[in-house]
C-alpha positions as a Markdown table, in Angstrom:
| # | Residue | x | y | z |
|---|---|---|---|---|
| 1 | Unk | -121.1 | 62.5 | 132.1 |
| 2 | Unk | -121.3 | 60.1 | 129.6 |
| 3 | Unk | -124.8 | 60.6 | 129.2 |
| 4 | Unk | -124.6 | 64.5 | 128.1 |
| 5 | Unk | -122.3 | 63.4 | 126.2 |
| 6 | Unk | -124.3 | 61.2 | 123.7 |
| 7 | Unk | -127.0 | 64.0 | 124.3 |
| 8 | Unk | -124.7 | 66.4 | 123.0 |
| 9 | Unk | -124.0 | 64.3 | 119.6 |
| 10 | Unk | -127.8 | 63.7 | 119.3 |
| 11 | Unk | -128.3 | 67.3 | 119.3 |
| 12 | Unk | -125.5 | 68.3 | 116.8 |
| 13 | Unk | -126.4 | 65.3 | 114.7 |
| 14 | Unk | -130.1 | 66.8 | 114.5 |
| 15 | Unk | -128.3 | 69.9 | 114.2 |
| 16 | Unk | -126.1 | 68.9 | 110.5 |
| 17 | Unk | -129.8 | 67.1 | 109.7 |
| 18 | Unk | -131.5 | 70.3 | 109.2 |
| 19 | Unk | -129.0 | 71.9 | 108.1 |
| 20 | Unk | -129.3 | 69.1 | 105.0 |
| 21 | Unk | -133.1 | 69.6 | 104.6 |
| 22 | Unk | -132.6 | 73.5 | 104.2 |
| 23 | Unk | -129.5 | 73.7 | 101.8 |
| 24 | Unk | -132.0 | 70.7 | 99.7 |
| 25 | Unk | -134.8 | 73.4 | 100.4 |
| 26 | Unk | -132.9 | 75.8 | 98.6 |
| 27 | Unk | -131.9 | 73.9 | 95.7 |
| 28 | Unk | -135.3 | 72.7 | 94.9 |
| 29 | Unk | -136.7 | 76.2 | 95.2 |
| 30 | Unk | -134.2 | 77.5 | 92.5 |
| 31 | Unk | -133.8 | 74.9 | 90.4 |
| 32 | Unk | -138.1 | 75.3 | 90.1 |
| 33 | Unk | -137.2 | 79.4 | 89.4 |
| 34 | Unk | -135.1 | 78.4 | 86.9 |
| 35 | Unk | -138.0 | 76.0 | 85.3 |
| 36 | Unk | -140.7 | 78.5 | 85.6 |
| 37 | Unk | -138.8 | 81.1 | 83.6 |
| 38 | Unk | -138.1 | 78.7 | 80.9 |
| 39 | Unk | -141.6 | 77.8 | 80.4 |
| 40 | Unk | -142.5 | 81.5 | 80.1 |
| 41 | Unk | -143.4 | 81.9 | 76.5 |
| 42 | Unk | -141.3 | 83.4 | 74.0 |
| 43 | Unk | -142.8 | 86.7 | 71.9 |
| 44 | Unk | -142.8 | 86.7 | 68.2 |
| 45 | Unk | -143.2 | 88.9 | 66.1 |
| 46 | Unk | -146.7 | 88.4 | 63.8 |
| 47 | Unk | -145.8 | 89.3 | 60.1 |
| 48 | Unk | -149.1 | 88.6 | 59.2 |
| 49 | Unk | -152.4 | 91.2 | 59.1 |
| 50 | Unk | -155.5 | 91.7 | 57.2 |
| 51 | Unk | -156.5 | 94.3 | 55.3 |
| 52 | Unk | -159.6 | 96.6 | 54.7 |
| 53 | Unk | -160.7 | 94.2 | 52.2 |
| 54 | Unk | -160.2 | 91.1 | 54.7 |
| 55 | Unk | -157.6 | 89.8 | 52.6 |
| 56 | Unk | -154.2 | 88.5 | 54.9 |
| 57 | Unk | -151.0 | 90.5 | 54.3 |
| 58 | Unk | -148.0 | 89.8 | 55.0 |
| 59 | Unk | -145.9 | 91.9 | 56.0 |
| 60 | Unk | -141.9 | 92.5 | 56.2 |
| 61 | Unk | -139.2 | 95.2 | 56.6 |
| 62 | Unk | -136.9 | 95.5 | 53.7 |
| 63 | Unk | -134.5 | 94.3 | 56.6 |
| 64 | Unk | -136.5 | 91.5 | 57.3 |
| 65 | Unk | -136.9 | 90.5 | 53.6 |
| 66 | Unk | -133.0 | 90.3 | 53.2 |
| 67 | Unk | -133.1 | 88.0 | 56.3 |
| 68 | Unk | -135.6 | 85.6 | 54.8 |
| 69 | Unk | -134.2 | 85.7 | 51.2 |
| 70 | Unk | -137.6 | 87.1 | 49.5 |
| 71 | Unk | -136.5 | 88.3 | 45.7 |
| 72 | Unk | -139.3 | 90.0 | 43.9 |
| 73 | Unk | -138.9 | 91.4 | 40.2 |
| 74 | Unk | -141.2 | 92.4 | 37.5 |
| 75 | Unk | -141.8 | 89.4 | 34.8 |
| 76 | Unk | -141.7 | 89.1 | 31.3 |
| 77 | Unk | -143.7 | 88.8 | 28.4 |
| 78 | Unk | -143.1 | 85.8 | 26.6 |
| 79 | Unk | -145.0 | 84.5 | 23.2 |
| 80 | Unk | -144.0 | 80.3 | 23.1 |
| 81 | Unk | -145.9 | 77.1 | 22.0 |
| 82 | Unk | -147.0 | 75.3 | 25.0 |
| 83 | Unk | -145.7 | 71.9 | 26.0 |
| 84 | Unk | -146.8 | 69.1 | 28.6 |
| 85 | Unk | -145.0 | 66.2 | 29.2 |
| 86 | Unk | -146.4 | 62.2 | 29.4 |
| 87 | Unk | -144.7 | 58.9 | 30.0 |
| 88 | Unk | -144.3 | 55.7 | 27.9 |
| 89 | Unk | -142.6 | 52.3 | 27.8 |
| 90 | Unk | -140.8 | 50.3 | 25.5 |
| 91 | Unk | -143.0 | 47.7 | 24.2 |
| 92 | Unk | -141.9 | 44.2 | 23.7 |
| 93 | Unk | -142.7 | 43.8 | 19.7 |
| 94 | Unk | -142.1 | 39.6 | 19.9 |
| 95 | Unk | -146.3 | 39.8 | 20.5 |
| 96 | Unk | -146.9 | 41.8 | 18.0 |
| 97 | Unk | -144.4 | 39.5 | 15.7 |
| 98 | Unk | -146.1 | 37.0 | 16.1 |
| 99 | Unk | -149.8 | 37.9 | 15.2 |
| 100 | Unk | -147.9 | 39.2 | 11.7 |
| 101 | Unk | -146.4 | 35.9 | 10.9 |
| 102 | Unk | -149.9 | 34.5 | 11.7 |
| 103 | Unk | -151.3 | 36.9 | 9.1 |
| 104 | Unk | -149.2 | 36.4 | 6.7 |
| 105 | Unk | -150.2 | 32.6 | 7.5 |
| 106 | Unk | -153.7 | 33.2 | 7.0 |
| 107 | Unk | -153.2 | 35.1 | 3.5 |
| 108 | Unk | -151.6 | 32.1 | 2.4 |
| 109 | Unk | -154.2 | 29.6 | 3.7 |
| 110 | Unk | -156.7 | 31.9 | 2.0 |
| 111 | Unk | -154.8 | 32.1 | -1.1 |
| 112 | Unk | -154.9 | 28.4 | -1.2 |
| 113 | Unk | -158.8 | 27.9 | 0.1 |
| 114 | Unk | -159.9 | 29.9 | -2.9 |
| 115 | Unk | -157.8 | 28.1 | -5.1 |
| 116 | Unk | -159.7 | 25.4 | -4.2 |
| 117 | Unk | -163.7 | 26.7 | -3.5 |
| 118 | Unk | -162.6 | 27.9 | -7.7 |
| 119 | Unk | -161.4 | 24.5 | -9.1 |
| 120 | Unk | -164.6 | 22.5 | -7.1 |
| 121 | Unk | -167.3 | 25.0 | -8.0 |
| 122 | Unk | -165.5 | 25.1 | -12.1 |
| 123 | Unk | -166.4 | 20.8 | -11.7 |
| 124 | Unk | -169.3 | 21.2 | -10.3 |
| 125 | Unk | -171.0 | 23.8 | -13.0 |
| 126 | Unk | -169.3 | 21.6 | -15.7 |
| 127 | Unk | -170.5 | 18.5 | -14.4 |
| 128 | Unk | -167.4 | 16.9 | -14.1 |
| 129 | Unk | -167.7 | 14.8 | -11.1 |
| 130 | Unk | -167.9 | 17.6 | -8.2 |
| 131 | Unk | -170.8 | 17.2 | -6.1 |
| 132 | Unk | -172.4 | 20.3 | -4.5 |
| 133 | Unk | -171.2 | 19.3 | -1.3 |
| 134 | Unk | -167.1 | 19.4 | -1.7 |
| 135 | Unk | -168.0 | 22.9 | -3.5 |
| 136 | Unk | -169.4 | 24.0 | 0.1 |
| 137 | Unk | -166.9 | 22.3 | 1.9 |
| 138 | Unk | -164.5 | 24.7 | 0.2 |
| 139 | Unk | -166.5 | 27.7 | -0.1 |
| 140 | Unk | -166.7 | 27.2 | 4.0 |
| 141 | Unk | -163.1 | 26.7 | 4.4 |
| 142 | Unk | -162.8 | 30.0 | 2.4 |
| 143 | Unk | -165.1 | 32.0 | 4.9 |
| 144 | Unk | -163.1 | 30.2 | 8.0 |
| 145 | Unk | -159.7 | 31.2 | 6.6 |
| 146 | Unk | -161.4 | 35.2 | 6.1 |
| 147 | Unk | -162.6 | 35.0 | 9.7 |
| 148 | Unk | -159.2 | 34.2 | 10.8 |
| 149 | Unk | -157.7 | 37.4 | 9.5 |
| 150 | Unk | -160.3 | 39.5 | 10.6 |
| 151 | Unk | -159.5 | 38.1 | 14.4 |
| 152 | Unk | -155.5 | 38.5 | 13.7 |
| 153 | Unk | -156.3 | 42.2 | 12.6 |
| 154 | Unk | -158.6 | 42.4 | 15.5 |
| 155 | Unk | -156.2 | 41.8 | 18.1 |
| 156 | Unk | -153.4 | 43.8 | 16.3 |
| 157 | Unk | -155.6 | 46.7 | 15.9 |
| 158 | Unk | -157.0 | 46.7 | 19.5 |
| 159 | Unk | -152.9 | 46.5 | 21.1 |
| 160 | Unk | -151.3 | 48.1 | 18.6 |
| 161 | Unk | -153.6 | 50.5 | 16.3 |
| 162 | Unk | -154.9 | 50.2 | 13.4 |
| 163 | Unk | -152.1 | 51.4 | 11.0 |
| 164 | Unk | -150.3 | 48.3 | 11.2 |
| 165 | Unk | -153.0 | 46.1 | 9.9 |
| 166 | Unk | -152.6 | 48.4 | 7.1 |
| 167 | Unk | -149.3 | 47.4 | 6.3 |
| 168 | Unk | -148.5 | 45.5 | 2.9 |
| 169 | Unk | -144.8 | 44.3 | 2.9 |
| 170 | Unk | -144.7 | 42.3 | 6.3 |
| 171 | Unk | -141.2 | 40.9 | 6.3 |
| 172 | Unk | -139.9 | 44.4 | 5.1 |
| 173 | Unk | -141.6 | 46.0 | 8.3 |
| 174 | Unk | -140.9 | 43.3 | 10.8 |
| 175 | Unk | -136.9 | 43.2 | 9.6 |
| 176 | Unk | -136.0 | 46.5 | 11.6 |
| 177 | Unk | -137.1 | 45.4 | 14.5 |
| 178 | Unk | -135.8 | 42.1 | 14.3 |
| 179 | Unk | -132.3 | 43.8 | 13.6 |
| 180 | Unk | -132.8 | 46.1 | 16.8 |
| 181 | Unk | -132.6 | 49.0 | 14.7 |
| 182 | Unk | -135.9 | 50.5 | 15.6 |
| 183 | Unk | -138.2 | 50.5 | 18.5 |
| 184 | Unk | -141.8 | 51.3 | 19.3 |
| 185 | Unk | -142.8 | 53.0 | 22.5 |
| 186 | Unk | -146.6 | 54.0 | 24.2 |
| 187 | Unk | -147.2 | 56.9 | 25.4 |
| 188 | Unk | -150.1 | 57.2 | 27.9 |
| 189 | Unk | -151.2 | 61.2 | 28.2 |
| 190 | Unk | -152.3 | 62.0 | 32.0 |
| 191 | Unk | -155.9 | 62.5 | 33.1 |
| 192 | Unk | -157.1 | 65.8 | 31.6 |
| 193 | Unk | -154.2 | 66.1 | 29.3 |
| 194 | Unk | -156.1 | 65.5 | 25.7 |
| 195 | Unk | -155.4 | 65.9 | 22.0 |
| 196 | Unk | -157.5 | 65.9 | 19.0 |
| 197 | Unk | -154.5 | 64.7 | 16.8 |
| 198 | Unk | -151.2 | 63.6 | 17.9 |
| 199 | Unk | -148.1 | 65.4 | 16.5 |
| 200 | Unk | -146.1 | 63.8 | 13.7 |
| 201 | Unk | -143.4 | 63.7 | 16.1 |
| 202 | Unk | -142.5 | 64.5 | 19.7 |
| 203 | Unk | -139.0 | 64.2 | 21.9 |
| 204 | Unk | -138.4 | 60.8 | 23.7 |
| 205 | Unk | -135.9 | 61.3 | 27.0 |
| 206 | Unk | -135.3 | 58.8 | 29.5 |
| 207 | Unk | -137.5 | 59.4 | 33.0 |
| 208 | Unk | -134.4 | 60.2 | 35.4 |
| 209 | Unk | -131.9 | 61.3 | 32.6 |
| 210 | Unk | -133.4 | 64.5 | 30.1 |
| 211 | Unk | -130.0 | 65.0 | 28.4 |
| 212 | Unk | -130.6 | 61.1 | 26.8 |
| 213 | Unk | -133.4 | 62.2 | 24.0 |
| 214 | Unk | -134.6 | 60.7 | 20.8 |
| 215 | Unk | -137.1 | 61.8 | 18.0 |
| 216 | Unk | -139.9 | 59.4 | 17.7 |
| 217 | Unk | -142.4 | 59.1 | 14.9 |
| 218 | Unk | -146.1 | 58.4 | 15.1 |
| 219 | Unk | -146.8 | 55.3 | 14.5 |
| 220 | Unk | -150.3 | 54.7 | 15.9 |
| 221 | Unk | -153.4 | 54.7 | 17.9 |
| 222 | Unk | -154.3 | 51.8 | 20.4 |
| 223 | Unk | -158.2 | 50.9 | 20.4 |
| 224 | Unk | -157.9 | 50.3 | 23.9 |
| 225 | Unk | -155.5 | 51.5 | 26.9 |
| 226 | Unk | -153.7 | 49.5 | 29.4 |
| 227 | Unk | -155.6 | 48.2 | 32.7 |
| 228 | Unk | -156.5 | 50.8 | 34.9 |
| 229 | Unk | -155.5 | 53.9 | 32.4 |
| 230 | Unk | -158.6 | 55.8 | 31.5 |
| 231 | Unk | -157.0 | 58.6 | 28.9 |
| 232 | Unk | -155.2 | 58.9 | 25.6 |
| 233 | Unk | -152.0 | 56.5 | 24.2 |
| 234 | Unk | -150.1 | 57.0 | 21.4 |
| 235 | Unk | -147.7 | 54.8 | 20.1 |
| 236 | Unk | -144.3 | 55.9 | 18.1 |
| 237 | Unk | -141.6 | 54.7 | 16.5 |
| 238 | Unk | -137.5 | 55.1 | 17.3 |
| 239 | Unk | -135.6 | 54.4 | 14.4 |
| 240 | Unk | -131.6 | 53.8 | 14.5 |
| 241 | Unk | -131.7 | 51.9 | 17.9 |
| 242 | Unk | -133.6 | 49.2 | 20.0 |
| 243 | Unk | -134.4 | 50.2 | 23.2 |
| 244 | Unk | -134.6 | 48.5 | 26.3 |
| 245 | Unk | -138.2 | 46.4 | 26.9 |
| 246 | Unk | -139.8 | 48.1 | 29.3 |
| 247 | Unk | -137.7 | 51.1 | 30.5 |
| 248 | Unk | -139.9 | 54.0 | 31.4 |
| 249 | Unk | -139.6 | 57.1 | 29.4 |
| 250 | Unk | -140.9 | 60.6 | 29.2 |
| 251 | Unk | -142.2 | 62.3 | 26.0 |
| 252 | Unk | -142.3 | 66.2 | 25.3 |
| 253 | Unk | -145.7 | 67.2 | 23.5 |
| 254 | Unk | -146.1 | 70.6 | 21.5 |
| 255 | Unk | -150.0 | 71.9 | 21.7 |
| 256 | Unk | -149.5 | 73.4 | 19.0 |
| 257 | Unk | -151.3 | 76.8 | 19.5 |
| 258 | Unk | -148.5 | 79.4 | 20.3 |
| 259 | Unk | -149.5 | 81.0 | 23.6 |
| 260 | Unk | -148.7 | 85.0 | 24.9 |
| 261 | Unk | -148.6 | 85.6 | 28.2 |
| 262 | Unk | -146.1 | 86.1 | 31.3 |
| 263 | Unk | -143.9 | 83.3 | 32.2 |
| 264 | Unk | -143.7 | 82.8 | 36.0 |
| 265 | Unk | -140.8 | 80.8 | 36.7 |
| 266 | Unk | -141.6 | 77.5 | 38.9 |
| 267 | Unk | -140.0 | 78.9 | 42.0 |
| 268 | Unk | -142.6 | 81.8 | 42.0 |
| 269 | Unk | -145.1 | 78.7 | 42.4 |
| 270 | Unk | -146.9 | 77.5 | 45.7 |
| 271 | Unk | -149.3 | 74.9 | 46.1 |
| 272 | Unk | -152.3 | 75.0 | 48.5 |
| 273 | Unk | -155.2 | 72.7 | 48.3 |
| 274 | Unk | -154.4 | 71.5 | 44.9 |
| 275 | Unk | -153.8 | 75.1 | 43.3 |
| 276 | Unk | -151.5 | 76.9 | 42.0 |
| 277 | Unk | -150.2 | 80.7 | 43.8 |
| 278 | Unk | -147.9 | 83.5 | 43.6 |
| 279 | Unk | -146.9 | 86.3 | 46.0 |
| 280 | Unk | -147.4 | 89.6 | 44.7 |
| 281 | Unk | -145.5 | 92.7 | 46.8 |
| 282 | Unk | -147.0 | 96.1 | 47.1 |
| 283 | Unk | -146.1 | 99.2 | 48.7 |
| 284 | Unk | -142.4 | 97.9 | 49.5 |
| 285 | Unk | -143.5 | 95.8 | 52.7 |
| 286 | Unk | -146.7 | 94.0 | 52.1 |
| 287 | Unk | -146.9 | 90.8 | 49.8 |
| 288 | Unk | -150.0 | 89.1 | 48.8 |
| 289 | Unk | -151.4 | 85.7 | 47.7 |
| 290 | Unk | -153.5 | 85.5 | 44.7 |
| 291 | Unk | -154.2 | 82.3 | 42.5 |
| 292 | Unk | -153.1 | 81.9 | 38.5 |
| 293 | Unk | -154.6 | 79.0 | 36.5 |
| 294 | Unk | -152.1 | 76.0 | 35.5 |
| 295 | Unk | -153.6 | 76.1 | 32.1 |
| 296 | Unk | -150.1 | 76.7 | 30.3 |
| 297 | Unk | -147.0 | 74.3 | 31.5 |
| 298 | Unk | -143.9 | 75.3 | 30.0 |
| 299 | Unk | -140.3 | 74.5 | 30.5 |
| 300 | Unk | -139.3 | 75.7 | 34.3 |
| 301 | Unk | -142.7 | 77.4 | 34.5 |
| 302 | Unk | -146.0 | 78.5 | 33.4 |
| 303 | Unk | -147.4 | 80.5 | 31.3 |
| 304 | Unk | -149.8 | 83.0 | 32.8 |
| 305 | Unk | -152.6 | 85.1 | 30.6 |
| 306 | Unk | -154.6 | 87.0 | 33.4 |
| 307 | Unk | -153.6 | 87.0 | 37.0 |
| 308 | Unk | -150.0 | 88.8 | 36.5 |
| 309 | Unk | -149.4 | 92.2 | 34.1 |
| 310 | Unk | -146.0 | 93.2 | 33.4 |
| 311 | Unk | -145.7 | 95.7 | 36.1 |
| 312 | Unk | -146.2 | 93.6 | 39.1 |
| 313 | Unk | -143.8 | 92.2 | 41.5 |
| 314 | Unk | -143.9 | 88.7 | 41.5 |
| 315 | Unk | -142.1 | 87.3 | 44.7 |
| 316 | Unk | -139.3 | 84.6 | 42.6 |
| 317 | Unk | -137.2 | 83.9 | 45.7 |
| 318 | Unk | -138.6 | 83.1 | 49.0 |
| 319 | Unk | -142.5 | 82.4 | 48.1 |
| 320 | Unk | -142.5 | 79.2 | 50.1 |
| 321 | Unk | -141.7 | 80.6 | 53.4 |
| 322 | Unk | -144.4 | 83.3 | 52.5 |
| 323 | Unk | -146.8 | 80.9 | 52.5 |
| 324 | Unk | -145.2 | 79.0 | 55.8 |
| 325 | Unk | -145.5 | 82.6 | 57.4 |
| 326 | Unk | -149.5 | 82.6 | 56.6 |
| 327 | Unk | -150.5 | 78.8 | 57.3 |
| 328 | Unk | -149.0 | 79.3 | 60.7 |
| 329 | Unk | -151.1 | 82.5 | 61.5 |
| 330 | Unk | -153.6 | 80.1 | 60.5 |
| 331 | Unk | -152.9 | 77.6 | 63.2 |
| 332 | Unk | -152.6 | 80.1 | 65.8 |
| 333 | Unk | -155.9 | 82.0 | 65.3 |
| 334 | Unk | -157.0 | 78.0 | 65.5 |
| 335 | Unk | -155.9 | 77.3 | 68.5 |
């Protein structure tokens, strides 16, 4: 009897057992289901096509264009006188200082070497006493004193242009700085920007503050450029303030040349592979990339001659995720 009886817990032991397994069966198998449906890719909808001329299209319901935020409107006509911006630094004049009072050194040292070469070589051709040699002697210290200059001016001209060597009244120059009533600041123009003469005057702001501005003179033309620059400077003058030594600063150039065209706001931009693009809608649904050169730079945009005409909608709002919408039917004809 007791026998069967253990039999009998064996078998209903066995029994809850399988039981187990199956119920742990059943959970694995749905729990799977429910992975398998979740890896099952999701549709979306392709906004992008190409058209008979194999150029890509995007396109978008007028629903679907509220959704996104795309803003097209026709542009305007605009006649302005280009500008570009470059970026300067105070210099520190205490250099600059310092080569003047060495030339105003040398003039002196001159003044007084010829003094001297006159009043040997006036003994000499009267025969008072002045052997040819002192005469030399002087007329070498002369030629040593002139040489000295010419490497003062040297320097000055090749950091600081050659205007200043030009200047007569030293202290008079030198007092304004000295005072901190004035400063001087170089401009270095980016590679391709280039001018044949620079203005008389352009705008000095600071780099992270425009509403800080200052009108700044020309004042010259360095012979050479700092290390590693390989473009124009310009150096001008601030008068009514010293600036800081070394604070970074942005200048505002005119070209000059007024320029007609149609302005296309920077938001209208997009950049791909180091050009310049704008979305242009047709036939209410479709929008279309096309290039415009960069060969104008205003304020907030550019100025466009050729590649947009009054009539066309220019996308102003929403161009970026234009272009997002095309690169990624790129990347999925790729893979």
């Amino acid at each position: 009897m007791k026998k069967l009886i253990l039999i009998l817990i064996g078998l209903a032991l066995i029994g809850f057992g399988a039981y187990g397994l199956f119920q742990l069966y059943k959970l694995a198998r749905a729990e799977k289901s429910a992975e398998g449906s979740e890896e099952k890719p999701v549709e979306s909808k392709q906004f992008v096509t190409t058209n008979s001329a194999g150029q890509t299209i995007i396109k978008l319901t007028e629903d679907e264009q509220k959704k996104f935020g795309i803003q097209a409107t026709n542009l305007s006509e605009i006649v302005k006188e280009p500008q570009f911006y470059a970026f300067g630094i105070v210099l520190d004049v205490s250099p600059l200082v310092g080569y003047l009072t060495e030339l105003k050194t040398a003039h002196i040292n001159l003044e007084l070497a010829k003094r001297e070469f006159a009043r040997v070589k006036t003994l000499y051709e009267t025969g008072k006493n002045a052997p040819l040699k002192n005469v030399e002697i002087a007329e070498a210290e002369v030629r040593k004193q002139e040489e000295t200059i010419k490497g003062i001016l040297d320097k000055i001209a090749i950091q600081w242009g050659e205007e200043i060597t030009a200047k007569n009244d030293i202290e008079s120059f030198l007092r304004p700085f000295i005072d901190h009533k004035q400063s001087l600041i170089r401009v270095d123009l980016l590679p391709g920007q280039t001018l044949e003469t620079p203005p008389a005057s352009v705008k000095i702001t600071l780099v992270n503050d425009d509403k800080i501005s200052y009108d700044a003179e020309y004042f010259a033309i360095p012979k050479v450029t700092e290390s590693g620059n390989i473009t124009q400077s310009f150096i001008y003058l601030v008068k009514g303030g010293s600036l800081p030594v070394g604070m970074k600063v942005k200048a505002v150039f005119n070209r000059g040349t007024k320029i007609k065209g149609i302005f296309v706001p920077e938001s209208a931009i997009v950049r791909v592979a180091g050009a310049l693009w704008v979305y242009k809608k047709s036939n209410n649904e479709e929008f279309l990339r096309f290039s415009v050169k960069p060969d104008f730079p205003v304020e907030g945009g550019w100025i466009v001659k050729d590649a947009v005409k009054p009539d066309d909608l220019i996308v102003v709002k929403g161009a970026q995720m234009l272009l997002s919408e095309e690169l990624k039917s790129q990347i999925r004809l790729v893979e």
